[in-house]
NUMAR-934734 format. One record per residue (C-alpha): z, x, y. Coordinates in steps of 0.001 Angstrom, whole numbers, padded with zeros to 6 digits, always signed. Each point is the difference from the previous one (the first is absolute). Example, Ala and Ser with C-alpha at 12.3 -4.5 7.8 and 13.67 -1.06 7.14 Angstrom:
// residues 2
+007800+012300-004500-000660+001370+003440
***
This chain:
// residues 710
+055282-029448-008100-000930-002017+003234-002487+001767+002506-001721-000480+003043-003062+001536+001715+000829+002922+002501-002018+001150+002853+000090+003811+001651-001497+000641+003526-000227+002808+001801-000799+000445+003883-001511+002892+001226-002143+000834+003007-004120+000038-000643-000550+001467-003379-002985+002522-000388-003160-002900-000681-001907+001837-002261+002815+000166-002640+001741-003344+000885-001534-001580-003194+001421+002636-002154+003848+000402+001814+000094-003927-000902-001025+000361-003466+002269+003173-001246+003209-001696+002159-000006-003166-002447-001238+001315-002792+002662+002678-000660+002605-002326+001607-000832-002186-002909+000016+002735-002516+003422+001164+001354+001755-003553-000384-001304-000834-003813+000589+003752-000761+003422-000953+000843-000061-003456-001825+000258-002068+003363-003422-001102-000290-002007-001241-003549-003188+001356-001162-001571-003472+000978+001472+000588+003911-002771-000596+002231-000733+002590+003396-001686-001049+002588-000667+003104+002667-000348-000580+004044-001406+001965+002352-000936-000254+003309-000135+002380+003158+003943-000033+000614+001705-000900-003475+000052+000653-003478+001181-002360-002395+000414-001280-003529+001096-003393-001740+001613+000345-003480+000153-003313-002217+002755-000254-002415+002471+002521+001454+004084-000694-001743+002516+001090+002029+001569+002161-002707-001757+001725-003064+001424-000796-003230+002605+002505-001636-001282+002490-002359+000917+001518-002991-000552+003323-000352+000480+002351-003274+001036+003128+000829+000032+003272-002053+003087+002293+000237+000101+003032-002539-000010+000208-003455+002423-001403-002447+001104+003666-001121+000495+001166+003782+001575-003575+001361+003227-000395-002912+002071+002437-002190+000529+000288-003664+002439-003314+000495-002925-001822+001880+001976-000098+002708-001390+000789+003438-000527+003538+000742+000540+000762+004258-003930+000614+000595-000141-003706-001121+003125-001269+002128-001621+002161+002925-003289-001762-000115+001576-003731-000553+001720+000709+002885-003067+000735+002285-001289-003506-001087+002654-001724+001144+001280-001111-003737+003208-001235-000575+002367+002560-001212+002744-001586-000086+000084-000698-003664-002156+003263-001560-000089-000885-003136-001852-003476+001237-002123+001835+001809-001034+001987-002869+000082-002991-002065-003119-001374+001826-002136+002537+000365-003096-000254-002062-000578+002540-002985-004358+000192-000382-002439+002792-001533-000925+002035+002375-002569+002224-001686+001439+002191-002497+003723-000791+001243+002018-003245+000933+000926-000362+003428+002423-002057+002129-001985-002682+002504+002186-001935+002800-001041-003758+000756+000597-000893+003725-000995-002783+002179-001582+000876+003145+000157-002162+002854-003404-001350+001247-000782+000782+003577+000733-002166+002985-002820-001571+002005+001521+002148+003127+000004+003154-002202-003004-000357-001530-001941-000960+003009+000982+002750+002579-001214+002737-002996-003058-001856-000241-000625+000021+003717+000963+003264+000446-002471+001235-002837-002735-002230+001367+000087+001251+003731+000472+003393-001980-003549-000150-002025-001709-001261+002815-003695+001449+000040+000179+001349+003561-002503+002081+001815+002239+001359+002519+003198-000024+000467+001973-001200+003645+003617+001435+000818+002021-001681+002318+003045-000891+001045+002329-003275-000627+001226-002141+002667+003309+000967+001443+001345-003398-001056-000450+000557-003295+003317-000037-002166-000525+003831-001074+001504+002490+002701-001625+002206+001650-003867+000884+000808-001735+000123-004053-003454+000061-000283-002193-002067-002741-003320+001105-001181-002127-003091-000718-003566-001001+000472+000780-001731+003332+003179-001083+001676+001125-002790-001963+002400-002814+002620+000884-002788-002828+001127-000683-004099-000160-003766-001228+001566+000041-003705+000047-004028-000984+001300-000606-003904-001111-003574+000233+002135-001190+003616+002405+002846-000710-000050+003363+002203+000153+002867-002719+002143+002291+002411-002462+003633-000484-000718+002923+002328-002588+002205+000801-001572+002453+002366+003036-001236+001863-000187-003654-000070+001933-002395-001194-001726-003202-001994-000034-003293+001638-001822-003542+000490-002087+000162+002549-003322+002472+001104-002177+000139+003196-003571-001930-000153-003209+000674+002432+000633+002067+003091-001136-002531+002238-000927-003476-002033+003554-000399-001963+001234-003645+000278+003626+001469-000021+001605+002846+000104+001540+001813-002625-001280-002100-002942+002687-001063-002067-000668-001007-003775+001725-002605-001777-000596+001708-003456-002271+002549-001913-002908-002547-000801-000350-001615+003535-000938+003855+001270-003550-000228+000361-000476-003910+001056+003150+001151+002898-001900+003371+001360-003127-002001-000134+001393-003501+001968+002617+001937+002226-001161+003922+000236-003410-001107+000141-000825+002774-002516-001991-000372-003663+002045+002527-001698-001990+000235-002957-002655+002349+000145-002573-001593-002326+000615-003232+001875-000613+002073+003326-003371+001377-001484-001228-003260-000967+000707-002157+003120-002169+003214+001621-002564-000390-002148+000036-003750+000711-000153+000054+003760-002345+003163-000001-002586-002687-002167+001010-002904+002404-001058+002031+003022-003045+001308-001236-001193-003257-001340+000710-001471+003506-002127+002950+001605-003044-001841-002402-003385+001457-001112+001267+001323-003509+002456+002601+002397+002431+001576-002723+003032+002055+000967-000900+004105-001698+001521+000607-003522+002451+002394+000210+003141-000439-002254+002018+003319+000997+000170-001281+003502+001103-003344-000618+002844+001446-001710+000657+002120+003232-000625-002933+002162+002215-002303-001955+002897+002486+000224-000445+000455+003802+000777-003824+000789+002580-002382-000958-001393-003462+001140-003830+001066-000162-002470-001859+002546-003780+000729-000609-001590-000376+003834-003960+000383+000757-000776+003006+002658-003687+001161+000609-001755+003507+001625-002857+000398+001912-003496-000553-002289-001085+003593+001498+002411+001858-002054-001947-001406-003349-002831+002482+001032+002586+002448-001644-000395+000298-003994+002500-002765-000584+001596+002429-002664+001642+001887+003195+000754-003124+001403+001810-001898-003214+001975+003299-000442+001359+000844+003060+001269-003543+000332+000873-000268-003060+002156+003383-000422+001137+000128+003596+001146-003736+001020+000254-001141-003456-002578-003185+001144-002203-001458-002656-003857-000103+000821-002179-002766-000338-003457+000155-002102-003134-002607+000362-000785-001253-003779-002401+003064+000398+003113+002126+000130-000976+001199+003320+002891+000727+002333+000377-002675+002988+001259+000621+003559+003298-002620-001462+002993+001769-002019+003291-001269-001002+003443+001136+001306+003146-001154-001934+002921-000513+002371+003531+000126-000938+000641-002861+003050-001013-002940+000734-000244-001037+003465-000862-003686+001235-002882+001917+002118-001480+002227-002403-002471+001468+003013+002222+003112+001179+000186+001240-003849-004128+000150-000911+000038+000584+003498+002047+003183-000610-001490+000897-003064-003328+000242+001494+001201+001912+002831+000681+002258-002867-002441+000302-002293-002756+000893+002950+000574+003323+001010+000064+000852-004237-003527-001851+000176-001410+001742+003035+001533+003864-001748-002134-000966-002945-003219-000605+002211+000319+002830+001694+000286+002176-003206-002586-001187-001451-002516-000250+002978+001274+003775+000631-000802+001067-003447-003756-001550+000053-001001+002636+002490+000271+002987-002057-001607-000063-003585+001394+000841-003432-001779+002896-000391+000762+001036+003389+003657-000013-001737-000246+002346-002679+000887+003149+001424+003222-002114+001543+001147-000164-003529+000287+003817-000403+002844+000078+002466+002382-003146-002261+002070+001892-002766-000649-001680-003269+002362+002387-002184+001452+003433+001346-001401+001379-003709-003006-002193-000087-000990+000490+003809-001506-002099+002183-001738-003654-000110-002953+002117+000705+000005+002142-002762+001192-002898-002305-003067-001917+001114-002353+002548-000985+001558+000243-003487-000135-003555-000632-003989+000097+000975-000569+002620-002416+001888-001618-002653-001630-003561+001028-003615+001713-000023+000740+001154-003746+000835-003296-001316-002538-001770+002424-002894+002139-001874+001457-000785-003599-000386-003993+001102-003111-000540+002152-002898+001716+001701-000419+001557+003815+000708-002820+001600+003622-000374-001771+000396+003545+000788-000540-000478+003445+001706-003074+000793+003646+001347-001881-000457+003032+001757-000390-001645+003517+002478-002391-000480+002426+002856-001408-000494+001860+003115+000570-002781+002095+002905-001345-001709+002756+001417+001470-001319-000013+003520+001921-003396+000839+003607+001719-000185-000673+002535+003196-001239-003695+001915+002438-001479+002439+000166-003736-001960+001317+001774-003631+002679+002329+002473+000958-003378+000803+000110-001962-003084-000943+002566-002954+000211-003201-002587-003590+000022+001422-001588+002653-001277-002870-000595-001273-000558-002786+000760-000464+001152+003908-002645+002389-001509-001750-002695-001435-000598-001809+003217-001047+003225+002114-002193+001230-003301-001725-003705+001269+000372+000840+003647-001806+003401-000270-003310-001638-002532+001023+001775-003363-000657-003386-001885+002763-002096-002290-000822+002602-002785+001678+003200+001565+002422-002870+001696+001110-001453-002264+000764+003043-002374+001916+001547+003026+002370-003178-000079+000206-000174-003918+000356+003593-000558+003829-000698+000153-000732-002652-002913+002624-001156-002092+002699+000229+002383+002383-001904-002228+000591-001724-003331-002779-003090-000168-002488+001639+003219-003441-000523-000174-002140+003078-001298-002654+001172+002581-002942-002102+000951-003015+002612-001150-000550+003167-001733+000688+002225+003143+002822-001358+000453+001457+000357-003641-001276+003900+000089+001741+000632+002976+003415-001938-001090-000188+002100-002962-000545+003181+001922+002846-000399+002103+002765-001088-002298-001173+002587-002506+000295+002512+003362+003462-001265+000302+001007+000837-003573-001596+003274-000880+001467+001161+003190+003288-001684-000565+000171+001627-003331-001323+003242+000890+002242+000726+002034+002731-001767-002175+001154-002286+002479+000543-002641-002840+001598-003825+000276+003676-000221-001059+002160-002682-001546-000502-002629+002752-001633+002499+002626-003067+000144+000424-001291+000684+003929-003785+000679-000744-000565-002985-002067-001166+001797-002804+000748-002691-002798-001946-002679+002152-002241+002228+000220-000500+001037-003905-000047-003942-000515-002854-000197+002688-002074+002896-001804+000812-001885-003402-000987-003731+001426-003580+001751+001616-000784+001030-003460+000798-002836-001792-000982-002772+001771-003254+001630+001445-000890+001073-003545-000992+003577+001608-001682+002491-002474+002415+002965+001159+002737+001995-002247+003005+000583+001241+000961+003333-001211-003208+000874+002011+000465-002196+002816+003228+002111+000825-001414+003300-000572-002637-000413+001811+002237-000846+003270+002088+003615-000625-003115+002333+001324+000548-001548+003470+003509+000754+000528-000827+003733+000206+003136+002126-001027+001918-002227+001863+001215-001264-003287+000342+000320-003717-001951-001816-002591+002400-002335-001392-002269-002467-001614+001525-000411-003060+003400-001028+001530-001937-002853+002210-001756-000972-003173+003456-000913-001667+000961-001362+003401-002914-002223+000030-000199-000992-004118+003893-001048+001018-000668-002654+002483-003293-001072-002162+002566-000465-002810+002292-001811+001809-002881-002071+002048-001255-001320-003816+003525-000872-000972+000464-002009+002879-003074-002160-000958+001528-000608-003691-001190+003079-001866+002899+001334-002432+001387+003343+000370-001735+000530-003489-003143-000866+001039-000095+001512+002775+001594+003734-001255-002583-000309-002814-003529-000196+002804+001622+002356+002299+001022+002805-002250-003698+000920-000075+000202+000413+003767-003295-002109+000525-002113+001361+002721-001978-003367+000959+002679-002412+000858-002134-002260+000533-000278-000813-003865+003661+000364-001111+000632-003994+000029-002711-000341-002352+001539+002932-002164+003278-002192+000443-001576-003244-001372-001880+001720-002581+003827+001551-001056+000841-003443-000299-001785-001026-002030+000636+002599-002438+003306-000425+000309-000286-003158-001909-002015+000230-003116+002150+000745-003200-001182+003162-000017+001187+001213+003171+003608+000981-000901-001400+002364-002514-002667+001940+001469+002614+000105+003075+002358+001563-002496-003038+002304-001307-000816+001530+002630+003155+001091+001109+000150+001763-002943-003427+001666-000153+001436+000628+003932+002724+002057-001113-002018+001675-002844-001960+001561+002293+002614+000518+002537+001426+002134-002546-003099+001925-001226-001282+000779+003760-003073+000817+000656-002325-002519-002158-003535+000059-000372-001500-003565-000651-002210+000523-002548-000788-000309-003879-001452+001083-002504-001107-002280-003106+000284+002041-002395+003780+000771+000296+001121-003344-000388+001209-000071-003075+002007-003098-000410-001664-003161-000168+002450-001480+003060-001490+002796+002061-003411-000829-000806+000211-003760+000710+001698+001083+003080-002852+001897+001411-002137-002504-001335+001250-002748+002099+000276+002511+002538-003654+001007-000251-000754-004208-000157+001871-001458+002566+000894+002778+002715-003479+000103+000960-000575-003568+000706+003763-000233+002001-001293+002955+002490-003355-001737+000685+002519-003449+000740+002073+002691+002131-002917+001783+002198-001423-003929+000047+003838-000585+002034+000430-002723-002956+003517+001236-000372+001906-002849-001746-003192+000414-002926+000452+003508-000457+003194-000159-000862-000162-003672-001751-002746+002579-002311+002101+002989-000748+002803-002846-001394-001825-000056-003492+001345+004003-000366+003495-001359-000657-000465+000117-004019-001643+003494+000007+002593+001595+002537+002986-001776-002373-001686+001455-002923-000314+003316+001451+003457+000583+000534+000904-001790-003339-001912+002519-001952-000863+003386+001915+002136+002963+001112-001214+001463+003095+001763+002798+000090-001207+001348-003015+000757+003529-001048-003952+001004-000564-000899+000573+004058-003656-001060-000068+000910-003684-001693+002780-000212+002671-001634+000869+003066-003167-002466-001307+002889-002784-000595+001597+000718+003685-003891+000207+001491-000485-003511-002025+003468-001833+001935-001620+001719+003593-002899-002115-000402+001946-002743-001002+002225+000596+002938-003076+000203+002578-001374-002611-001427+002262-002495+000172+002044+001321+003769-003018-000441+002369+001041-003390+001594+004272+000639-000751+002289+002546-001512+000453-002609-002758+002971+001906-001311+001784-001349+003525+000126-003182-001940+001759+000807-003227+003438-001879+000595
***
């Protein structure tokens, strides 16, 4: 079977930036799937997607014009239902030939052919056809159609199609944008689809205003990009795009000189790169009084508002120079940076004026301010949210440190929220926090109580830094653990993949503070401590946010390469100081692989549901109802070993204690080998069950070991 590479394109007016990457992507990659679900295109068939700001487009290698023929095996009924007593056809069976398009002419040959196969307990009657494979025209509009169909589109546009159109009549199209233009190349060969009212052609538009010719005709599917590219003046391929961006952004900074580098920022060069088609980097400059501002004001408002790229010294301080890419590229470049610039200054001058308005009142000056912002209409105000989080910061503040601590979390927890009533977070609330730093600065409070205010929002996301000191980690912890007792008391609880309050970032950020600060607090105490604050504005549902919590721990330690085992076995004794549950983890490891692990796993889920069964258990023993000599050598080793293991545990040697308790793998086997626990005299059974609760404290204090047994 001869094929040929085949090229789709479609034109459509500026697509939505943000999600250009991702229209590209789905539109040849279930294109592809389409054509080798339908046999046009082989497993090996290679997609390349394009996408830039007015087209969407994918190149298929090794497309044949026509799938091969299959045969298919069809069942019809059984034997008993399809012929008679003579084994000749019965009507049901003529019927049902008929609907396949058999030939009838000679029933008995027809008969004759069918295929006689078990079918279960009966014999049925199975029809062997050929079925036609699909034709590149077929198979190719279905694909399209299903492709523009699964689109991943924010919002959809509905609009009309041009009265020229071959369909009659005004008919309206729902698409992501208008779409003017359908290029369908089989190698040179026009593959004669439609959609959203087009018909397939040739030839596309290029660049507004820098096309060499217009339309752009292509010779054939593979000369697409190198044509767009020569006459369209248009990189159609988006990675290509990005990287000739990320080229000319280094060019131009290098040619600025002293170690200038253009900002990191990868989300917007993926907007950039899908708001120009030929990109042109240019050099533009502000005034050097606007970097009195904190350049954090300064980076973001150009960054989120013109889409420019900052320059940083090698310090990483911000320069007066930024970066504008251009989708032209004029002989005299002066009238675009002169433009931009033009621009950019009255967003500059907004942000000076914020923040030299804000400096004249101070924080604390703010505080009542926050009384009058509605944080939750059950919850109440920021006001009353802020004094819950000081009482709940104080609390954890005196478990961790002295007065000072105490002081300094409570200052900074009262001061906190004070930035979102000022007029530079109204503005740009990505900033908060981080304004409240600067004015904590501005009004003397010192980089302690400053820097806490700033951190106290600490992690913000998957991989953030952890606040810088201890005020700052006892406030973070106060306010997401404010967030979640609240969220939860009032049962306002994350679903599926909602979850408007942040509250599994959150639990993550509580976890992360108490493991990676190593912080002497339990958690079961930790969140009932935060419920007296709340009033009776909520209900004490601690033990829910517990489980809520424990679940993103346990999936936090699977992502790092825990197993499920492992992991199940730590946390089903609900640890209160997370801090220590890795080493629990490592020390369960271990265990795991001596030769006697398997069995004492297996053990103790027995002595587990032993007691289960009996209820309440008390663990303890007396010697002189052991009467077989498996029982005594059990409490023997017990009486030998456990002793030794708990000193290893209280000593946080972990991986010992259990690496001692190991050597109770003969006794335990022996016990069950040779003693009835259950026996029918009440005193020896209830010493027996008292014996296996020892052993069964004894050996669960770092794991529920029994979470192990396979």
């Amino acid at each position: 079977m001869t094929t040929q590479n085949l090229l789709v394109e479609l034109f459509v007016e500026e697509l939505p930036p943000k999600v250009l990457k991702k229209l590209g992507d789905a539109f040849a990659s279930v294109l592809a799937e389409q054509l080798k679900a339908q046999g046009l295109a082989t497993p090996a068939s290679a997609v390349t997607a394009f996408a830039s700001p007015r087209r969407l487009a994918a190149h298929v290698t090794a497309v044949a014009g026509k799938a091969a023929d299959k045969a298919v095996q069809q069942k019809l009924m059984p034997v008993t239902v399809g012929l008679d007593a003579s084994g000749n056809a019965t009507p049901a069976l003529l019927k049902k030939l008929q609907a396949l398009g058999a030939d009838l002419s000679d029933p008995a040959a027809a008969v004759a052919a069918l295929k006689r196969a078990p079918d279960g307990k009966a014999e049925a009657l199975f029809y062997d056809s050929v079925v036609p494979g699909a034709t590149l025209e077929e198979g190719l509009q279905k694909a399209l159609l299903e492709s523009i169909a699964k689109l991943p589109i924010p919002k959809v546009m509905s609009y009309q199609l041009e009265s020229d159109c071959e369909l009659p009549g005004w008919t309206s199209v729902n698409f992501v944008r208008p779409a003017h233009g359908l290029v369908a190349l089989h190698g040179s060969t026009v593959v004669p689809v439609k959609a959203l009212g087009l018909k397939a052609g040739n030839s596309t538009l290029g660049h507004r205003f820098e096309a060499a010719v217009s339309p752009v005709v292509f010779k054939d599917a593979d000369s697409y990009a190198a044509t767009l590219h020569k006459d369209g003046a248009v990189i159609a391929s988006f990675a290509e795009r990005k990287a000739e961006i990320a080229r000319q952004l280094a060019a131009a900074a290098a040619q600025v000189g002293n170690g200038a580098r253009p900002i990191e920022d990868d989300a917007l060069l993926d907007e950039v790169t899908a708001l120009v088609e030929r990109p042109n980097v240019l050099t533009c400059a502000f005034e050097q009084e606007f970097l009195d501002v904190p350049q954090e004001c300064l980076i973001l408002t150009m960054k989120a508002n013109q889409k420019y790229f900052p320059l940083l010294d090698a310090a990483g301080k911000l320069t007066h120079q930024f970066l504008v890419v251009s989708n032209i590229s004029p002989e005299d470049a002066s009238f675009v940076i002169g433009g931009n610039e033009r621009v950019v200054r009255p967003r500059l001058a907004d942000a000076k004026f914020f923040f030299d308005q804000d400096r004249k009142k101070t924080l604390a000056s703010r505080v009542d301010g926050l009384s009058k912002v509605v944080y939750h209409n059950k919850l109440g105000t920021q006001g009353e949210r802020v004094e819950r989080v000081r009482a709940i910061a104080k609390a954890i503040a005196e478990q961790l440190g002295d007065a000072t601590l105490v002081a300094q979390a409570d200052q900074a927890a009262m001061l906190a929220k004070t930035d979102l009533v000022t007029d530079m977070v109204g503005e740009f609330p990505e900033l908060q926090g981080t304004m409240g730093r600067y004015y904590a600065l501005n009004d003397g409070l010192g980089e302690v109580v400053a820097d806490a205010i700033e951190d106290h929002y600490k992690p913000r996301f998957a991989g953030d830094t952890l606040p810088r000191n201890t005020a700052g980690v006892v406030v973070a912890l106060a306010d997401k653990l404010e967030t979640l007792v609240g969220m939860f008391g009032i049962g306002n609880l994350p679903t599926g993949d909602r979850d408007p309050f942040a509250l599994r970032r959150h639990a993550l950020g509580v976890i992360r503070m108490l493991v990676e600060k190593d912080l002497p607090l339990d958690l079961s105490a930790l969140l009932a401590g935060a419920v007296p604050a709340f009033g009776d504005k909520i209900t004490d549902a601690s033990a829910a946010l517990a489980d809520f919590i424990y679940d993103r721990l346990a999936g936090s330690l699977r992502e790092q390469g825990y197993s499920a085992q492992e992991v199940d076995a730590v946390l089903a004794l609900r640890p209160q100081r997370l801090a220590l549950v890795e080493k629990q983890l490592a020390a369960v490891r271990a265990f795991a692989a001596l030769p006697e692990s398997p069995a004492l796993a297996a053990a103790n889920k027995r002595v587990a549901n032993i007691l289960k069964k009996a209820g309440e258990v008390d663990a303890h023993v007396n010697p002189e109802l052991l009467q077989e000599k498996a029982e005594q050598d059990l409490y023997a080793a017990l009486q030998r070993f456990v002793p030794e293991a708990n000193a290893q545990f209280d000593a946080g040697d972990y991986t010992a204690s259990l690496q001692t308790l190991a050597v109770l793998r003969a006794p335990v086997d022996a016990f069950f080998d040779d003693v009835m626990v259950n026996a029918e005299q009440m005193d020896l059974r209830l010493n027996r069950q008292g014996l296996l609760k020892s052993l069964h404290d004894a050996m669960n204090r770092v794991a529920d070991l029994s979470r192990l047994a396979a």
